[in-house]
DRENZANU-329287 format. One record per residue: x, y, z of N, C-alpha, C in turn; residue in three letters; residue number from 1. Coordinates in steps of 0.05 Angstrom, whole numbers, plus 5000, padded with zeros to 4 digits. Example, Ala and Ser with C-alpha at 12.3 -4.5 7.8 and 13.67 -1.06 7.14 Angstrom:
    nx    ny    nz   cax   cay   caz    cx    cy    cz    r    k
  5264  4886  5156  5246  4910  5156  5264  4934  5156  Ala    1
  5257  4955  5142  5273  4979  5143  5258  5001  5157  Ser    2
This chain:
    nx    ny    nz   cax   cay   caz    cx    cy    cz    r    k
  8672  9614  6031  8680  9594  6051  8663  9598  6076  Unk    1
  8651  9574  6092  8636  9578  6124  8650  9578  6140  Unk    2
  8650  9597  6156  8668  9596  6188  8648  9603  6203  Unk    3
  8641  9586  6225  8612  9588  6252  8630  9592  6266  Unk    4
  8627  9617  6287  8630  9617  6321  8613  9628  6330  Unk    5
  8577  9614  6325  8563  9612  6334  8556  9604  6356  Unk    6
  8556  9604  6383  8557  9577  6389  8535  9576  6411  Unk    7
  8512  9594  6398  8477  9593  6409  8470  9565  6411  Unk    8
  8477  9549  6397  8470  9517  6403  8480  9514  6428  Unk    9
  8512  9526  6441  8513  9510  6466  8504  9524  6490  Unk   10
  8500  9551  6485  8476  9570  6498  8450  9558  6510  Unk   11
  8445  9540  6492  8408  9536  6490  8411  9517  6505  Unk   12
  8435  9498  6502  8435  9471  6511  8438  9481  6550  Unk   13
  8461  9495  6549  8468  9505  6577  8429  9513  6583  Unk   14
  8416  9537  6572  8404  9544  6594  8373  9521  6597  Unk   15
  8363  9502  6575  8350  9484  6579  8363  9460  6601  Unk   16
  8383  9460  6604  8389  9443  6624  8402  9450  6658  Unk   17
  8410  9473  6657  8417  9494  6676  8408  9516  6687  Unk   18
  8385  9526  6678  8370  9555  6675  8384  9569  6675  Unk   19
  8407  9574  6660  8423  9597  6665  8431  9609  6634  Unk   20
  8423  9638  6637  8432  9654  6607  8461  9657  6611  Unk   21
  8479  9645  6588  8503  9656  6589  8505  9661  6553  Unk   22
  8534  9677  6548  8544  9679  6524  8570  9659  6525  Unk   23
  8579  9645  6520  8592  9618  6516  8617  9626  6506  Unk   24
  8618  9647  6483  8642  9652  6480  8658  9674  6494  Unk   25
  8644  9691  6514  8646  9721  6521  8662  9704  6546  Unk   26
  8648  9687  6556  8656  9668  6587  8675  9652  6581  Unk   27
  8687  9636  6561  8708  9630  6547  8731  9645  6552  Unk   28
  8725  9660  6530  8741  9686  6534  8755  9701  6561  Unk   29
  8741  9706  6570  8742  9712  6606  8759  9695  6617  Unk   30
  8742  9666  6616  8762  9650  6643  8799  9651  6630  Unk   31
  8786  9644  6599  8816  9637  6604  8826  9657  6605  Unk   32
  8829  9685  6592  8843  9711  6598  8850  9709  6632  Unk   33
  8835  9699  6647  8835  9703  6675  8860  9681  6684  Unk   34
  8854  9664  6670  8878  9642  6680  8900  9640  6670  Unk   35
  8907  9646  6639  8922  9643  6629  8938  9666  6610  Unk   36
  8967  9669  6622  8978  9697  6598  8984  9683  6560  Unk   37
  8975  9657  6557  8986  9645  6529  8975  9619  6527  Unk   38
  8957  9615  6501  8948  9588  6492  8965  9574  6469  Unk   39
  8968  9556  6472  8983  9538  6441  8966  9517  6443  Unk   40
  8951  9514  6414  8931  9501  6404  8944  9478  6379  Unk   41
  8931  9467  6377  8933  9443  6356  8914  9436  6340  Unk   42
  8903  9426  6311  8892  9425  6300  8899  9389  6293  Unk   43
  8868  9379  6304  8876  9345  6291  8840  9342  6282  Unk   44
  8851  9318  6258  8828  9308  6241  8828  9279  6240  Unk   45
  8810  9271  6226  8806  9241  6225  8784  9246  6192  Unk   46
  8804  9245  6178  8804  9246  6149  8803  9213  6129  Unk   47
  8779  9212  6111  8786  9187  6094  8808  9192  6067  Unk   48
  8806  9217  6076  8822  9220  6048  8846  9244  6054  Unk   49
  8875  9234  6058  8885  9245  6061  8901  9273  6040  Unk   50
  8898  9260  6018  8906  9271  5989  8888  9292  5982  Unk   51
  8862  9288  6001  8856  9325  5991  8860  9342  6014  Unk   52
  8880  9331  6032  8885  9356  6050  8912  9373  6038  Unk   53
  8921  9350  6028  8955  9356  6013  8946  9381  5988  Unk   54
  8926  9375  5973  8911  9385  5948  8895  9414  5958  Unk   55
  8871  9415  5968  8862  9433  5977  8864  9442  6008  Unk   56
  8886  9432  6027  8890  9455  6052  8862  9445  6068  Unk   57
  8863  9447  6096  8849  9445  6112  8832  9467  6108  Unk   58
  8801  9445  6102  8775  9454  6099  8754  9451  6120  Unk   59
  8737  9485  6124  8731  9483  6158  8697  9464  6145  Unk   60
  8687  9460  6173  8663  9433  6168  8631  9449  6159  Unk   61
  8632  9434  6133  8606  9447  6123  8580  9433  6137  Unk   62
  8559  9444  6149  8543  9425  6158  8521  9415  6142  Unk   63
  8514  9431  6122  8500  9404  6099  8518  9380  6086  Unk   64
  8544  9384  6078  8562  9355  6080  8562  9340  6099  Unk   65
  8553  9354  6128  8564  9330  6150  8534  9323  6152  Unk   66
  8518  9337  6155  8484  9325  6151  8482  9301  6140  Unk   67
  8491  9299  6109  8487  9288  6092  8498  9259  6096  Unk   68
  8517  9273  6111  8544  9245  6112  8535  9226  6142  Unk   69
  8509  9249  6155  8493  9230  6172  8472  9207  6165  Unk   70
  8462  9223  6153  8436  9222  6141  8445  9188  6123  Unk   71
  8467  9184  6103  8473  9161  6093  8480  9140  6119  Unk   72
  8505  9147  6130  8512  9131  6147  8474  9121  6174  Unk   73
  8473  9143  6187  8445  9128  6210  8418  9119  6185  Unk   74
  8413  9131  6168  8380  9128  6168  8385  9103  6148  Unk   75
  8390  9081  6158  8389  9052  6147  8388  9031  6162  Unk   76
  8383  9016  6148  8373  8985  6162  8389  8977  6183  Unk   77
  8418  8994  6185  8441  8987  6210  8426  8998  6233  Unk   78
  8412  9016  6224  8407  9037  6257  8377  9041  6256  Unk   79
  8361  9011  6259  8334  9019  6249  8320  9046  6264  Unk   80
  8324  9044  6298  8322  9063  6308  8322  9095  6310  Unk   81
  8343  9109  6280  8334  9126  6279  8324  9136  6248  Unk   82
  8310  9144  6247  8293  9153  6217  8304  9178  6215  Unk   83
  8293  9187  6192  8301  9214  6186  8292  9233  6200  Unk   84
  8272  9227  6204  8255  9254  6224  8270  9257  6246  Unk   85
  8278  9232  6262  8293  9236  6287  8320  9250  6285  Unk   86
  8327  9241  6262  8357  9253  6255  8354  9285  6247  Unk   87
  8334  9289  6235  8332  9329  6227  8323  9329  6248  Unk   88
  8311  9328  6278  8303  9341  6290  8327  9338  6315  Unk   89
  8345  9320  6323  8372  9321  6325  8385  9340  6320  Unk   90
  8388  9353  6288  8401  9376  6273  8389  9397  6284  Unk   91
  8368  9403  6279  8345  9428  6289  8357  9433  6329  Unk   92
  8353  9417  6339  8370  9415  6367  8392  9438  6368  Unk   93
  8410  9424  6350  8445  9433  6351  8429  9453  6335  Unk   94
  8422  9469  6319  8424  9497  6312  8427  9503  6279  Unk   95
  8436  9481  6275  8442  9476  6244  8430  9466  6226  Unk   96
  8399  9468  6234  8381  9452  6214  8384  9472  6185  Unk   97
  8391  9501  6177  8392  9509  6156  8428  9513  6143  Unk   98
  8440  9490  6156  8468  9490  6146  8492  9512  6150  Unk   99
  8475  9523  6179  8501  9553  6185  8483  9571  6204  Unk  100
């Protein structure tokens, strides 16, 4: 099974647009410890298929499925604008061009 809490993609993005090195989850971490004695979280989706959540249990997001599930939906005649190349180099951006 993949589980990412990677989250050097929003690192890179912070210090290309901010000049600033941070660790994203360490500062996370921090503020809220600093602000808060208790979190209660929620988990919501936007599923086409509800019957395999009932069947196989909440499944965390593979990123060659969601690639893929780009890659059909933009690189067509709806969105002439972006090609494939634009779209992997999009991926390559976010950190996930090798699927983790």
């Amino acid at each position: 099974m993949w589980y990412c809490d990677d989250l050097s993609w929003l690192d890179n993005i912070i210090r290309s647009v901010r000049g600033l090195d941070v660790d994203s989850k360490e500062l996370l971490a921090e503020r809220l410890g600093d602000r808060y004695r208790a979190i209660r979280a929620f988990h919501g989706t936007r599923t086409a298929d509800l019957e395999s959540i009932y069947q196989r249990g909440l499944a965390p997001l593979d990123p060659k499925v969601v690639q893929e599930k780009a890659r059909q939906m933009f690189v067509s005649d709806t969105f002439p604008e972006v090609t494939a190349e634009r779209l992997q180099e999009a991926i390559e951006r976010c950190g996930y061009e090798k699927g983790g």
